[in-house]
N, C-alpha and C positions, 0 to 999 in steps of 0.2 A: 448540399442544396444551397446552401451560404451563400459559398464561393461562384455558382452560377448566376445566384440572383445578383451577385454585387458585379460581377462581368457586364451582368444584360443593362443593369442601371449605371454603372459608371463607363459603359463600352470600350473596356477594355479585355479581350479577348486571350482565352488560350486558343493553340491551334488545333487542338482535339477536347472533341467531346464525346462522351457516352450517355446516353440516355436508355436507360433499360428497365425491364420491369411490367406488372400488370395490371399497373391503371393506365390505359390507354390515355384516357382525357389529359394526365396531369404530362404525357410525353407532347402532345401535340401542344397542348397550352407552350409547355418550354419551347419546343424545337421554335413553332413560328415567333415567338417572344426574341428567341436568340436570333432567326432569318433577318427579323424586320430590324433589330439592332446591330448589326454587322453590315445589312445592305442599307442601312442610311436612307436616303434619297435616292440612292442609284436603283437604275430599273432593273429584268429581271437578266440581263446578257454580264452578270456576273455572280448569275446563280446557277448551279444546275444540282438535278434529283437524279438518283439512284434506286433502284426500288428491286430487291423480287434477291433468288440466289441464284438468275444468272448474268450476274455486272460483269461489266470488261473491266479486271485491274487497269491495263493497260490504259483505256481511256480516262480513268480515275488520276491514272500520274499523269498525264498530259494536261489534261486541266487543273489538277491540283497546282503544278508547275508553270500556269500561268498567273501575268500580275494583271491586276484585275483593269478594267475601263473605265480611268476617270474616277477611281474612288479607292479608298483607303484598303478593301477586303473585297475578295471572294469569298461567296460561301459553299460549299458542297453539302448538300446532306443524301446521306446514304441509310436506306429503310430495309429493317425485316431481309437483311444478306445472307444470315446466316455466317459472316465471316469469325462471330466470335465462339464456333462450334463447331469451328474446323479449320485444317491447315492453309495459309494460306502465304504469298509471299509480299502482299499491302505492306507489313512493317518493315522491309528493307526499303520501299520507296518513299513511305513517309518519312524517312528521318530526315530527305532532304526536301521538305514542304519548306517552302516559304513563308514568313511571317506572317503575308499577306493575303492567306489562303486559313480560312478557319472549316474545319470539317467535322461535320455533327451526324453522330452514328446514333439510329433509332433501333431498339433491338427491345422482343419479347423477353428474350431468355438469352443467357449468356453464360459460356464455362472460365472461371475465372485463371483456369489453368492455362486457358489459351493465351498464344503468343502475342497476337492483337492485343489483347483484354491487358497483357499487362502492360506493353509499350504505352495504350494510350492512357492508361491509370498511370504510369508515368511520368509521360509527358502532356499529360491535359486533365481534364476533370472528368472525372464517373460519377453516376447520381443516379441512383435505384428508385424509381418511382412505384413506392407502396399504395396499397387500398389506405384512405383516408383511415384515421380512428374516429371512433363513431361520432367523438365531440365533435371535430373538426368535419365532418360528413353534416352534423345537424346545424353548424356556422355555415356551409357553403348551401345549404337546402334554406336557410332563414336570409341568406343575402340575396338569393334569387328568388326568394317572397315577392322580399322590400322592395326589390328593383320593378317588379312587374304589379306591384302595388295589388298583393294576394297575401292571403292567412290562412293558418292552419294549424288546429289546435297540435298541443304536444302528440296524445293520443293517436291522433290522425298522421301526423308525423311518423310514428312509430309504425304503425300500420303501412303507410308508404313503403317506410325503410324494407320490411316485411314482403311484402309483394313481389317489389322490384331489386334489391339487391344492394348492396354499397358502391357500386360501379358508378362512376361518376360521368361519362358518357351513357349509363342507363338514365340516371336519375335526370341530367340536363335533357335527354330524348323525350321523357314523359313529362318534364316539366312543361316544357314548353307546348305537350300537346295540353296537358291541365287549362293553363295559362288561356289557353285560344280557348278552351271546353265553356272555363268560366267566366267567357267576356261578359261586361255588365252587373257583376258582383265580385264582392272580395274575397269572401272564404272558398277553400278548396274543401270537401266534407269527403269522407271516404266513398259516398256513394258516389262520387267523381271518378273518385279511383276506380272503382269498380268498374265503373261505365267506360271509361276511357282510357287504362292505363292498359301495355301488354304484361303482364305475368311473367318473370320468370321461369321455366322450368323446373326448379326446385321445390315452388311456392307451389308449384301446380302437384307436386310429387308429396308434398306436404298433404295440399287439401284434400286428394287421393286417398292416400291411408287416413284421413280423417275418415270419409267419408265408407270408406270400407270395417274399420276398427265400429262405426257407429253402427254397422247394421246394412247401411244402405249403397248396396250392391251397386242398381242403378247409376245412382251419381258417381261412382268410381269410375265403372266403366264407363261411363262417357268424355270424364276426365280423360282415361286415358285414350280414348279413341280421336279425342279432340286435339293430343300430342302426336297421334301417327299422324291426321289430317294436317299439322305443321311440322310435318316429315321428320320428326324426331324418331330416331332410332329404337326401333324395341328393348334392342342390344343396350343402348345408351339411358332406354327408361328403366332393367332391370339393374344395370350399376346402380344409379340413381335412388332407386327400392332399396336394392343393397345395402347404400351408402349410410341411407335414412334409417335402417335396423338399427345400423353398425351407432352409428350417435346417439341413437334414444338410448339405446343398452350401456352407453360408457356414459352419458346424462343420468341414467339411474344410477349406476355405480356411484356416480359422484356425488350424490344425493349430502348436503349439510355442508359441502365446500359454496361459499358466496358465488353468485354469477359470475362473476368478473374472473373468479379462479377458473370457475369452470372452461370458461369463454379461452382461456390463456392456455388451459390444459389440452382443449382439444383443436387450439388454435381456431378458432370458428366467430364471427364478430360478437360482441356482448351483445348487441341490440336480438339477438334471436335465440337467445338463451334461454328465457322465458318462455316462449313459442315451442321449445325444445323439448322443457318440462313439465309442461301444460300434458303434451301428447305424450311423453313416456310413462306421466303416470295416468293413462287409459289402460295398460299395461300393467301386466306380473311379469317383474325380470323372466320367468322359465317362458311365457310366451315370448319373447323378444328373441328369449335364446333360441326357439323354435321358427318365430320365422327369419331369421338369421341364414339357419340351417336352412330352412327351405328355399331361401334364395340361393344359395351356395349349390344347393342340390340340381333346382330349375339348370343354373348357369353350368353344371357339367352335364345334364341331359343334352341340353340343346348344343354343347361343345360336339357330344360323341354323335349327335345327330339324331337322338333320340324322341323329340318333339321339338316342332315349330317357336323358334320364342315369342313371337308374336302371341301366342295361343300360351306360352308358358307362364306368361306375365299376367294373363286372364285369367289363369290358372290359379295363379297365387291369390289376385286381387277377390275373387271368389271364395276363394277358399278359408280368406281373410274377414271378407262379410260377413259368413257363417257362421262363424265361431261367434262372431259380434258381438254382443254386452257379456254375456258368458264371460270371457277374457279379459274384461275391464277391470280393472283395477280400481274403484268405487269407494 
């Protein structure tokens, strides 16, 4: 990341770049940061985009192989190809790019085994764009306060984080809708959030088994009916269930190691660690263990075609209400 920044700021250039990884925001932040440093002044007839996995190599060395009009660089950037997760023959035509040709690869996911992957680790710079750490997540949530001249207490903060996720193109989306919510005052209060932010899906799979472990059927299901009405998958709300077991029950396990262990053992961000063991201990480990199982179970009925999962998810989520305070761990 160093060596990127000191490129963009002193403008001098490798001729490959990698940009990879799953924070969205911090790739796009770079790539136009590196765009607008390389094309200078010059307008955009010595830039061109690549998008999608079906590019023309072919036209990629033709234009790489041009000198640029009127200015010192071309840039190329190529997005989401696919080429570094599969065969490909781009590295025998890059070796002979010109200096004056910089090409910036934007990639999800990348195998490091690949041939690409290693020529441009190479010959140019790679830079894995991580989810922020939470510190640096609560500095970038405190500078876009200040800029838009808003507060919010720590608490409420946390509750944000909560909600919406550590995704830093979440968090820039809902800020800005906050922002407009709470024109004509400064504080942002949670009931903003509330009003006005979208949910995550996880958070919503959270409040879900909250609401079911509580007793209260009703609010579950509506939860969850209010995730088919935003066409989320049933399939993808029983993973989710699943996933949610699967953490409370290694949260209990871990029961006396500090947060911050916890958080690093189950790779999961610190800030919802608390929120983690809030809800597992609603819980006796053998219930966990049991709905565990019954998710596992649900997930090979509905494989062998045994019942609907849509209706299997209900199933559980009910079945879940029932038991209610009984199974609370109190």
């Amino acid at each position: 990341m160093h060596r990127l920044k000191e490129d963009i700021k002193n403008k001098t250039f490798h001729k490959f770049y990698l940009l990879f990884g799953e924070e969205d925001y911090l790739k796009r932040m770079y790539r136009n940061s590196l765009k607008k440093a390389i094309l200078a002044d010059s307008d955009d007839i010595n830039y061109s985009y690549f998008e999608g996995r079906n590019i023309d190599i072919l036209q990629i060395q033709e234009i790489a192989g041009t000198l640029p009009f009127f200015s010192d660089y071309r840039a190329i950037v190529i997005e989401d190809s696919g080429l570094f997760k599969s065969a490909s023959s781009l590295p025998d035509y890059l070796v002979d790019v010109p200096g004056s040709t910089v090409i910036i690869f934007v990639e999800k996911e990348i195998d490091k085994r690949n041939r690409l992957y290693k020529f441009v680790n190479k010959e140019g710079i790679v830079v894995e764009m991580k989810q922020m750490k939470d510190a640096d997540t609560r500095r970038f949530i405190a500078v876009m306060l200040k800029e838009n001249g808003r507060q919010m207490h720590k608490n409420t903060a946390e509750y944000f984080l909560q909600q919406i996720g550590n995704s830093l193109s979440n968090i820039t989306n809902e800020m800005d809708k906050l922002v407009s919510y709470t024109y004509g005052r400064s504080e942002i209060t949670a009931d903003d959030i509330d009003a006005i932010c979208c949910v995550q899906v996880t958070g919503r799979i959270f409040q879900m088994i909250d609401y079911a472990v509580m007793g209260k059927r009703d609010k579950a299901l509506r939860l969850y009916h209010d995730l088919l009405e935003l066409r989320e998958s049933p399939v993808s709300i029983l993973y989710l269930i699943t996933r949610q077991f699967n953490i409370l029950l290694q949260v209990k396990e871990l029961a006396g190691l500090p947060q911050n262990g916890i958080a690093s053992k189950l790779q999961l961000p610190p800030f919802t660690i608390e929120k983690y063991i809030k809800q597992a201990d609603r819980f006796e480990n053998q219930r966990l263990k049991e709905m565990l199982d019954e998710c596992v179970e649900m997930e090979y009925r509905y494989k062998c075609g045994m019942i609907d999962v849509q209706t299997g998810v209900e199933i559980l989520l009910i079945g879940l209400s029932m038991s209610g305070k009984k199974n609370i761990n109190v």
